[in-house]
N, C-alpha and C positions, 0 to 999 in steps of 0.2 A: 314601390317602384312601378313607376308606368310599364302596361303588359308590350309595347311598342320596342322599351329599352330592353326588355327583357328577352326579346323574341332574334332579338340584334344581336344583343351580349351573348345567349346562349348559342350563336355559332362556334363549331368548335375554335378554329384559329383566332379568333375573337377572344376567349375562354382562354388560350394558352397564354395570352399576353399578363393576364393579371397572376395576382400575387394567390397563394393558395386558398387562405382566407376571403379572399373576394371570389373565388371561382364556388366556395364553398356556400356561400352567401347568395350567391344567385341561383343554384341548383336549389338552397332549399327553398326561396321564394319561388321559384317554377314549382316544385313540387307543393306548398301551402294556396299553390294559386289554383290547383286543382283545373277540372276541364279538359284537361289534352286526352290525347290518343292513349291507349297504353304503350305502343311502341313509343313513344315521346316519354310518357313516364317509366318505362325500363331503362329507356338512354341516361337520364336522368339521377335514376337511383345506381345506375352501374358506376358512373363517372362520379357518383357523391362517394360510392365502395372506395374505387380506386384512391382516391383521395384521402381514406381515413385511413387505406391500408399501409398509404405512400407517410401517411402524417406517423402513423405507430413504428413505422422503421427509425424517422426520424427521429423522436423524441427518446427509441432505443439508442439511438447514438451519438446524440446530444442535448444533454439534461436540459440546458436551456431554451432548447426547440418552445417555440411558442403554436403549442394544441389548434388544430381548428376547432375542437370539439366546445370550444367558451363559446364561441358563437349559436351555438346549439341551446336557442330557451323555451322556455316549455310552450312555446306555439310548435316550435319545429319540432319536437320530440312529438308531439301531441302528432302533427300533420304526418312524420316517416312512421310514426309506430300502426300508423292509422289504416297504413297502405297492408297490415298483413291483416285483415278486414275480410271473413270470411266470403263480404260480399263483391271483395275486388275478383276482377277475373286475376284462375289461377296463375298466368303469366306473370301476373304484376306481386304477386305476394312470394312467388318463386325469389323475383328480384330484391326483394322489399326485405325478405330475410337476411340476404348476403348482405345489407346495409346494416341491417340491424346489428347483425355478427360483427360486423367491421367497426360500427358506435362503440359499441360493449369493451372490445378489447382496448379499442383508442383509449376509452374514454375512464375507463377501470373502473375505480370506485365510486365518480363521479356517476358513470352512465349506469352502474347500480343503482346507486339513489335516484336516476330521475327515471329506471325502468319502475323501481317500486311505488314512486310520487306517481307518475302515470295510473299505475294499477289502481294503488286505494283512491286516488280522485275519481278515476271515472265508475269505480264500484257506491262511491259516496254519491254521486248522481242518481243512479238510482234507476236512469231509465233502460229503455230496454236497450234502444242503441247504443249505451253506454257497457250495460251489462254485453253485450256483443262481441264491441273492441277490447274490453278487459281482457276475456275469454279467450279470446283470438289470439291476439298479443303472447298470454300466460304459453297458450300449445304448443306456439309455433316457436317460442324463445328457450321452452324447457329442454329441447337437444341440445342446443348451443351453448347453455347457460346454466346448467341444471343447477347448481349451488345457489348461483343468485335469485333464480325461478325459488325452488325448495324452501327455503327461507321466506318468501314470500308468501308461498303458499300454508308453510304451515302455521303463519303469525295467529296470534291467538282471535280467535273466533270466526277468521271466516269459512273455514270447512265446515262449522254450524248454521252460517249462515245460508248456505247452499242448499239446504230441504226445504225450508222454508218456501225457498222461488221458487225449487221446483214441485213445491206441493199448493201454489197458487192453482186456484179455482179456473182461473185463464192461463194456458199454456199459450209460448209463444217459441213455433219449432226451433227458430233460429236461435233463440236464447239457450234455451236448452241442448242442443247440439251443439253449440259453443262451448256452454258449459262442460258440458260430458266428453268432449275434444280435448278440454282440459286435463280432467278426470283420466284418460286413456292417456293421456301423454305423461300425465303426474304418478302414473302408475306402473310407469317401469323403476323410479326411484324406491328403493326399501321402505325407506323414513314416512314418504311421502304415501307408500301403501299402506301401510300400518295406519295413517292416521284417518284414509280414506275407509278400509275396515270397518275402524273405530267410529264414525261420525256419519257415513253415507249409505254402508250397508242397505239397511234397512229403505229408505226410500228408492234406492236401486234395484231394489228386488220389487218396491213398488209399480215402478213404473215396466219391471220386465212382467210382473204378473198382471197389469192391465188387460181385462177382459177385451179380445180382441173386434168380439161380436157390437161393442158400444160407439167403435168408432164411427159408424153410420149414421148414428146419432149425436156426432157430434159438430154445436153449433161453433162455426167461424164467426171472430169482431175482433174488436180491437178490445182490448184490455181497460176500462175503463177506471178501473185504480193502480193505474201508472200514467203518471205525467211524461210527458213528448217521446213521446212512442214515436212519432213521425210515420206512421203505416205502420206500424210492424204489426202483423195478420195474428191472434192471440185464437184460441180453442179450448175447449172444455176438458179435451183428452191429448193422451202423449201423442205422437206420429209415429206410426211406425217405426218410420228409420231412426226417431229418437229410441225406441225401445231397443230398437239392433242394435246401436252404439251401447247401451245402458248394459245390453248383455255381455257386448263383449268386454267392458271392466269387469263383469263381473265374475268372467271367467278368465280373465288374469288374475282378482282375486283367489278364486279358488285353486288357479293351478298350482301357487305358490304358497305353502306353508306359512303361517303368523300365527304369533302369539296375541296381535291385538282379538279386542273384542268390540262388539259393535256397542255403542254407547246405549247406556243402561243397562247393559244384562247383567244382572247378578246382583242388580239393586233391590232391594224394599218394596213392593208396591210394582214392580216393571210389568210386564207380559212374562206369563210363564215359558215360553217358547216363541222365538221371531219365525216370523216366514221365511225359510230357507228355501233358495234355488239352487237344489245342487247342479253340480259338475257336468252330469249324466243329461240332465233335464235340459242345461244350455247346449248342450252339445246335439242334441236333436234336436233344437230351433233353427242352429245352425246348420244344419244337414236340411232340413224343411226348406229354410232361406234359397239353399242352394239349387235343390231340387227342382224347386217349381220358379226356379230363374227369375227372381226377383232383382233384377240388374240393380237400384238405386240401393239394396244395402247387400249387394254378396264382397263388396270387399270387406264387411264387417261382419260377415257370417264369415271369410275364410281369416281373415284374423281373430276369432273368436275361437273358430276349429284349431286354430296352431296352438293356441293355450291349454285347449281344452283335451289335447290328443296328447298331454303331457302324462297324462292318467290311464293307466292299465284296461281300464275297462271300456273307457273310450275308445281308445286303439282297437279293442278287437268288435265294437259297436263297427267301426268306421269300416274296417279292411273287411266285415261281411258282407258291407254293400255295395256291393258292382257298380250301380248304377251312380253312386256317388262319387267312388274312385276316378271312373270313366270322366264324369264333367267337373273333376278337380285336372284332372291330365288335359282338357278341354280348356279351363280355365287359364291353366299353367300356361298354356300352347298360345292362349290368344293375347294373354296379358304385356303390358311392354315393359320393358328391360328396366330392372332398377326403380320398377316401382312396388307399392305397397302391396299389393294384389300380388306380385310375382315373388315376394319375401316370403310372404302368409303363407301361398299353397306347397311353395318348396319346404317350411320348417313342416306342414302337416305330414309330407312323407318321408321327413328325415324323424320326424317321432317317429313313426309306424316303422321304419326300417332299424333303428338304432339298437344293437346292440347292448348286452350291459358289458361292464369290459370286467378282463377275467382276472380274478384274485386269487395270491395264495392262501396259503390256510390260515396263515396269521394276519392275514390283511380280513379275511372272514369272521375271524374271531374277534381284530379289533372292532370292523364295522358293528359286529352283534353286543360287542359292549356300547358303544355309544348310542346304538339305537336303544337299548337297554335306561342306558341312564335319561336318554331327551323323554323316552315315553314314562319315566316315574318311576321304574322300577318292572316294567312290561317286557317282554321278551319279544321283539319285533320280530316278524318275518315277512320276507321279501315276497312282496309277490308273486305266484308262478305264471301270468301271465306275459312278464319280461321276460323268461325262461328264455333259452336260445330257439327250444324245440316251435313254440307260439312267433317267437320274433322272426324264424326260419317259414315260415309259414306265412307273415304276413310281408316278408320280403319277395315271394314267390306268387304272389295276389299282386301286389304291386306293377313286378314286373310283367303280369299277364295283361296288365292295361294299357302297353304301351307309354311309358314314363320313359323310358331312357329317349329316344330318338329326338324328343321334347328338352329334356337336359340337354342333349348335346348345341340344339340349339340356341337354349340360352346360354350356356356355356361360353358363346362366344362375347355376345353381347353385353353378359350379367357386370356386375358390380364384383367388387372383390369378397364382399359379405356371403353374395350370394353363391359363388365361384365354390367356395369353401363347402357351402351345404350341400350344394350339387356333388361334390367329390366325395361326403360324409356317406351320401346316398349310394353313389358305386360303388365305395367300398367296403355296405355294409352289403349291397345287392352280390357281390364278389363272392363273401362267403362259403356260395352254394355254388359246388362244383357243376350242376347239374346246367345252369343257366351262363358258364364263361364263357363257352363259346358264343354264343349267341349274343352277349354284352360284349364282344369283337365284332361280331359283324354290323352289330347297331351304332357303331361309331366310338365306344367307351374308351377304345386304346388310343385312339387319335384325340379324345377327348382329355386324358387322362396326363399323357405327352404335353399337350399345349398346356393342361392348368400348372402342372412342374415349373415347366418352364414360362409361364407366365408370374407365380408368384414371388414375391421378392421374399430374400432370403430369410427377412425378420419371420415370415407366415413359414417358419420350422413345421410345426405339427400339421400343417396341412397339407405341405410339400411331404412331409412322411408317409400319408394316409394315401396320396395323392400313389405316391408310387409303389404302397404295400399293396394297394390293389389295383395297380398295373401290376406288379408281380404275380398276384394272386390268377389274374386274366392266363397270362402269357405262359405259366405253369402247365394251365387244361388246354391250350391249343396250338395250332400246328402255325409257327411265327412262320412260315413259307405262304400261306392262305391269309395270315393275318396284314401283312404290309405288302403281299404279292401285290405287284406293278403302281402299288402308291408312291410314286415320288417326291409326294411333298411332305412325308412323314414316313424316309426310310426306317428300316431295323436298328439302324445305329443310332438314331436316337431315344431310343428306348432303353441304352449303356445306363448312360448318366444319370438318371431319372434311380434305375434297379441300382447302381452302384451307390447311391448316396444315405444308402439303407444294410451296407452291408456290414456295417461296425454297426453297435447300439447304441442308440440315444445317449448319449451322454446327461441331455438336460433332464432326461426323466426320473422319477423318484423310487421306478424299482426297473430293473435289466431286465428287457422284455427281448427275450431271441427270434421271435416270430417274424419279426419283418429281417432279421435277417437270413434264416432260412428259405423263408419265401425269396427272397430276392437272389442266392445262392441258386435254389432251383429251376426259377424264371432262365438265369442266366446259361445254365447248363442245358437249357432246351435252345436258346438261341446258340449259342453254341454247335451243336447239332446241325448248323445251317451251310457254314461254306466259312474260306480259311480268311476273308475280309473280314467277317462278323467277330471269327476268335481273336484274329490280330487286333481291333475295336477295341474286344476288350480286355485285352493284355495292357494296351497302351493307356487304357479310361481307368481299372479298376482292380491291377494286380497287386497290389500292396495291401489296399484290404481285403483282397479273399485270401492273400498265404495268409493273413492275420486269422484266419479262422480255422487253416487246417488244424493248427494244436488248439482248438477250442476246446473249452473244458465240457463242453456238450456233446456228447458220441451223434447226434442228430447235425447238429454243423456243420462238425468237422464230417461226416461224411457227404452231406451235400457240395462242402467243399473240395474236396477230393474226387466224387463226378463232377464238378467243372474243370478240375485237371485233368481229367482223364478227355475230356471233350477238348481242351484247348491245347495240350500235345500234339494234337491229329495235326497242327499247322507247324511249321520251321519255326515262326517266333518261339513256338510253346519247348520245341524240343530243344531250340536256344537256353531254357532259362534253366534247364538242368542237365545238359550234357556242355557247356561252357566250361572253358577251363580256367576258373574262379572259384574263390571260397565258398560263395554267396549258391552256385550253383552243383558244388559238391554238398554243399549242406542240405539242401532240399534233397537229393536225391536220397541223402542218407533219412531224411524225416520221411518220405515216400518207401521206401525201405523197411523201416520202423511201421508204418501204420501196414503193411503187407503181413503186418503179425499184431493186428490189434485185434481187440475183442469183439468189435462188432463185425457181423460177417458182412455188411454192406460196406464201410470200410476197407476193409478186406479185400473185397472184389472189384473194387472202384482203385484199390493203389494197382490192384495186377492188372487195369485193365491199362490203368496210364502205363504201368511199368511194358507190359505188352506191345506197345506204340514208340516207348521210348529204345524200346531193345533192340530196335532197327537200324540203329543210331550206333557207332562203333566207340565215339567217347563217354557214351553213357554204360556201354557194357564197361570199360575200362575201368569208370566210376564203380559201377556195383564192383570188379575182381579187389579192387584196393578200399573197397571199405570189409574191416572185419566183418563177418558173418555175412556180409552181402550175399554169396552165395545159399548161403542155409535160409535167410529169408525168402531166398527163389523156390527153394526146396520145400519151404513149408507150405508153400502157395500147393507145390503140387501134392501134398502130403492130406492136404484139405480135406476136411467129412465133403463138402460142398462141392456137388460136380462143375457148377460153373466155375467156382474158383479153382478148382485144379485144373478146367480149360486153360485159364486166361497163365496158370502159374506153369505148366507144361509148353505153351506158347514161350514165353518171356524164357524158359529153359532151352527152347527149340533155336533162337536166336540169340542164346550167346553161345553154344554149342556150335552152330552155323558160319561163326563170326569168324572168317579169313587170317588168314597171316599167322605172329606172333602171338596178339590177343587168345583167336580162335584155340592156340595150343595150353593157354596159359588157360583160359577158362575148362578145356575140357579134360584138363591135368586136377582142377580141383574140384570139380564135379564129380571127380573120380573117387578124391580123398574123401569126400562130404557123402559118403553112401551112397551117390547117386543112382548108381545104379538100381539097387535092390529100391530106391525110392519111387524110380520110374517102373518097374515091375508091376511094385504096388499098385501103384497109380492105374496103371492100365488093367488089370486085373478087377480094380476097383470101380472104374466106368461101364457105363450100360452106352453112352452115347459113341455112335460112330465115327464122330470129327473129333470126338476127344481120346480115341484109341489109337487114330490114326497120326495126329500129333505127338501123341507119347512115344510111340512108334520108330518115328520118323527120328525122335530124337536119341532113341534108344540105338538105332543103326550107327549114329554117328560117334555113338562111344564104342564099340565092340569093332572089333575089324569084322568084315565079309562072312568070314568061316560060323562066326560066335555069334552074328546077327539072325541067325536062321534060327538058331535054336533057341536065342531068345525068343522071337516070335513066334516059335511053339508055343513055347511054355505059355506063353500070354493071351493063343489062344485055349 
């Protein structure tokens, strides 16, 4: 097609006129016709996307849809595949992928066979240019594609044939960095690392242990046993930044456990021993990388570190060195949003902070039998480096670098991937009571708030995390200082986020109470605030905290019961159990009942609600007409605990006080119920002032004038 007709037709409204097929057909001739701008070839490749994406709906919903993808022959495959070419600028291979992506699905089994006729043809070429776009093509398709890439990649022989090139006499960077792009990308798959293990080891540890000192002496040309090279710049030794890449497969290698072995060992005749780089060794290349600010490979020194920090001893290599912490928190700070660079150095401090999470005994015992049985019959033990005591310490390193105020600003911008790590980070940094406050003042609660409610509902575990340590924050600090004059992230929304925490996980595989305590206790500090806050959260989250008063945990349920005691102090609260309803005589009666439970925090947390509630004339009414109502008032004041016999001499002081009818009918059974000789006790048995004086008070109001005096002898 004349370039004149083409330059005509590729107007859009020109373009809408035809038929899908022909719109299809001239985009990829614009694109085989090469030469334009890249903004010309992003227009290009976006409107060919659109097109496959429009065509795969169709053919989903009508079998007989006729594919554009036919018109797709191996010049066009050849010309779009061509564009994700390490050498195109990266604007155009951004684009060039989402076409790709869009082929693939169209085109299904077909655009399978002609991704693989692509690969092994241009590997069968031979030359370097060719060997380039294979390479390319393989990196950039294995996210999108990984089954279809996988299989290609592991067909029989060419992961042997890959040492080979790269143990040519003439190196050619770009080949090689293509390759190993490969290699890194091929290397998140299992199947696919096991075979790279098995077959590349060895020449990868080659090219990372290249004497660094040779590179000065080494001569540039062109490669003279390769045919149509077209330029490509060849040398006697690797590049540098081929070696960086080379290291960091190799410590994704290492970070991850396999049973492969690197081809030949254990054979006849082999090397007694390969050249090993361990774990340790990459991970201080990496730290050197970083160090001495080698801008063209520190994104592959900090993806090499995130592997390589998976390892106990790394970790506490990494959190010794200030000076590296400092320009990974630099790195973090300057990198842009959602890219690789900004993935790498977040997973490096979600290693160093990460927690091991806590097992019961039989969850210890299984783990010790399987590590038992994978080591042969070895008795594993866990490393003490993971200890909480070590990981408490290197979360406390961390956070002396200044890393939070740098999350919070990625936080806004990040990806959803990275959302999640960032939160993993707070609230392992949370932990440590020592440092909450100050992770409030650094932005972590407003941070913390938005990622909640940012994530959709599917990200469960993260929206959990997200608000056990919001809980964990808002526990150590004063919520008056922490959301004081912030309008755009009042108190009240920090309800929903602690409320969605307060039942247990339902999907998890063992009943973990922690996030619900945490989130019980958060709540009873806000609470503490003013009677909008309580009323918030009566109306956000009162169904599951009474689900917790009868907890079978004495730790819950008393949590749960100082939030009662804190949300009474409002009218809704004294609403929900002085109402004259079933629903609110029953709570009273369970309030009641835990006024004589076994834990004394318990205990002192129903008298303090019952104390607030006994101001209330239908709630005294409630306690006269539930049996024994009285005598549980009685036992409050009977208490070993002098605060409890405060809080239970209070609540006896006010139904004693209580006017009218009632007032006679309570102090008629108080009477029956030994009260008296109980309040004796009671004040005989305090050392405190304000609790002699309450007993007191209430003891006048049972005795007439005459018999008051002499009780108050006696009592002092």
């Amino acid at each position: 097609m004349e370039e004149a007709q083409i330059a005509i037709t590729s107007n859009k409204e020109e373009m809408a006129k035809l038929s899908n097929v022909d719109q299809a057909q001239l985009l990829l001739a614009r694109l085989m016709q090469g030469g334009q701008e890249d903004v010309d070839t992003c227009e290009a490749l976006d409107l060919l996307t659109k097109l496959l994406n429009n065509d795969l709906q169709a053919c989903q919903k009508d079998k007989t849809h006729k594919s554009i993808c036919k018109v797709f022959d191996d010049d066009c495959i050849d010309s779009v595949f061509s564009y994700l070419d390490m050498r195109q600028a990266e604007q155009v291979r951004g684009h060039a992928i989402l076409t790709v992506s869009a082929y693939l699905k169209a085109a299904g089994d077909d655009g399978a066979k002609a991704l693989s006729h692509f690969f092994f043809d241009r590997m069968k070429r031979g030359t370097y240019d060719d060997y380039i776009v294979a390479f390319c093509v393989a990196a950039a398709v294995f996210p999108i594609a990984p089954d279809i890439t996988a299989e290609m990649f592991l067909s029989e022989g060419f992961l042997g044939s890959l040492g080979p090139l790269m143990r040519r006499k003439w190196k050619s960077r770009k080949v090689e960095t293509a390759c190993l792009e490969m290699l890194n990308a091929a290397s998140m798959n299992a199947n696919c690392r096991d075979a790279i293990i098995k077959y590349c080891t060895e020449w990868l540890e080659e090219v990372v242990d290249q004497d660094p000192s040779s590179m000065s002496s080494a001569v540039h040309s062109v490669d003279p046993e390769v045919e149509g090279t077209h330029g490509s710049i060849a040398m006697r030794r690797h590049s540098e930044a081929v070696q960086n890449l080379a290291a960091v497969i190799l410590a994704k290698l290492r970070a991850v456990p396999s049973s492969a072995k690197p081809e030949g060992e254990g054979v006849e005749g082999s090397r007694v021993s390969l050249a090993t780089t361990s774990i340790e060794d990459l991970a201080t290349k990496f730290t050197t990388m970083i160090l001495t600010n080698v801008d063209h490979g520190k994104t592959h020194a900090v993806e090499g570190l995130a592997y390589a920090t998976i390892q106990p001893t790394v970790k506490e290599e990494v959190i010794k060195n200030t000076p590296l912490l400092k320009d990974l928190v630099k790195i973090l700070a300057e990198a842009p949003a959602k890219s690789t660079t900004t993935y790498g150095a977040l997973s490096i401090f979600q290693n160093l902070t990460r927690y091991q999470p806590a097992l019961s005994e039989e969850e210890k015992k299984m783990n010790q039998l399987k590590a038992y049985a994978n080591a042969g019959g070895k008795l594993a033990q866990a490393n003490p480096l993971n200890d909480d005591e070590h990981t408490a310490a290197r979360c406390k390193a961390v956070f002396n670098v200044g890393l939070v105020p740098v999350l919070v600003t990625h936080s806004r911008n990040g990806s959803l991937a990275s959302l999640a790590i960032i939160i993993n980070i707070i609230y392992a940094l949370s932990v440590s009571p020592a440092i909450r406050a100050q992770l409030a003042q650094q932005g972590a609660v407003v941070l913390l708030i938005a990622a909640w409610s940012a994530l959709h509902t599917t990200e469960h575990g993260a929206k959990r995390i997200a608000a056990q340590a919001l809980a964990r924050i808002l526990i150590s600090t004063n919520p008056a200082l922490v959301f004081g004059g912030n309008r755009s992230r009042p108190m009240s929304s920090a309800i929903r986020p602690l409320a969605s925490i307060i039942r247990p996980d339902t999907a998890a595989e063992r009943r973990d109470l922690l996030p619900t305590f945490e989130s019980l206790m958060a709540l009873t500090n806000l609470a503490s605030t003013d009677d909008d806050t309580r009323v918030n959260i009566i109306h956000t989250a009162w169904e599951p905290i009474e689900d917790q008063i009868l907890s079978s945990n004495s730790k819950v349920t008393k949590a749960a019961v100082e939030l009662v005691c804190n949300l009474v102090q409002c009218y809704e609260g004294v609403e929900l159990y002085g109402g004259d309803n079933h629903k609110a005589k029953n709570r009273l009666h369970i309030l009641l009942a835990l006024a004589d439970a076994e834990d004394e925090g318990t205990r002192s947390a129903a008298g303090g609600a019952l104390a607030s509630l006994t101001a209330f004339e239908p709630v005294i009414k409630g306690i006269l007409n539930r049996e024994r109502g009285v005598d549980m008032v009685l036992g409050l004041c009977a208490d070993e605990a002098e605060d409890i016999r405060h809080r239970g001499v209070f609540v006896l002081y006010n139904i004693l006080s209580c006017e009218g009818e009632t007032g006679k009918e309570a102090r008629a059974k108080v009477q029956l119920t030994n009260g008296l000789e109980i309040l004796k006790d009671c004040a005989k048995k305090s050392r405190r002032a304000e609790v002699v004086e309450v007993t007191v008070s209430a003891l006048k109001i049972l005795v007439d004038d005459g018999g008051s005096s002499r009780i108050v002898e006696e009592v002092d």
